[in-house]
N, C-alpha and C positions, 0 to 999 in steps of 0.2 A: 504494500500500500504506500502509496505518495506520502510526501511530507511537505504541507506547505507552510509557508511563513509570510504573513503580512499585518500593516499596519491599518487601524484602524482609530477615526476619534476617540478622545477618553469617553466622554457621551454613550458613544455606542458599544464602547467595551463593557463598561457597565450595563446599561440593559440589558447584551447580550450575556453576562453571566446572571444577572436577576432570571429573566428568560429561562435559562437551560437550569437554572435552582428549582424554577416554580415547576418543570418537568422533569423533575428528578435525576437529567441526565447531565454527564460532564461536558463542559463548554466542546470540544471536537465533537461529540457524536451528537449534540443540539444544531451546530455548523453543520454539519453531513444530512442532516434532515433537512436543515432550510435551504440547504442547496439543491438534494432532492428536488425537495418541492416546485423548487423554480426552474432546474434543468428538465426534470420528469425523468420516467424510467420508459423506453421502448417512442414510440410515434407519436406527433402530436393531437392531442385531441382533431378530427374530422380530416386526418392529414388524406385517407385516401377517397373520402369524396371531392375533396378539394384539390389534391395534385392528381391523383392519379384517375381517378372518377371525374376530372374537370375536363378531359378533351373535350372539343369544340369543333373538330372536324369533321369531316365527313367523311363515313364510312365504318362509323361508332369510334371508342377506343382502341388501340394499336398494343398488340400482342405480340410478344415475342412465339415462338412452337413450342405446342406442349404448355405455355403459361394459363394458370387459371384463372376464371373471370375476375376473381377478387383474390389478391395477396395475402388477405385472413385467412384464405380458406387452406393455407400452405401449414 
């Protein structure tokens, strides 16, 4: 696992160790969650009706051989 180091305002060091006290976890695995949150895990919400469900051309969607109509379905 990475190691990383950076600075942050006094401000928000603070809160962020009030934060990870009031959820019982230590300041890094409170960090690892709220980055979760905002990077996400796997696709973004509606990412394939929006890019991949989004063609506009003509002659439906563009398939590679062998690809299935929907990438979930893999």
């Amino acid at each position: 696992m990475a190691q990383m180091h950076f600075y942050v305002p006094d401000d928000f060091a603070k809160l962020i160790r009030q934060r990870a006290r009031q959820a019982n976890m230590p300041v890094s695995r409170y960090l690892v969650q709220l980055i979760r949150n905002e990077l996400g895990n796997g696709w973004p919400d509606h990412y394939f009706d929006e890019i991949y469900g989004g063609w506009q051309g003509s002659g439906g969607p563009k398939r590679r051989p062998g690809e299935t109509e929907d990438p979930r379905d893999i």
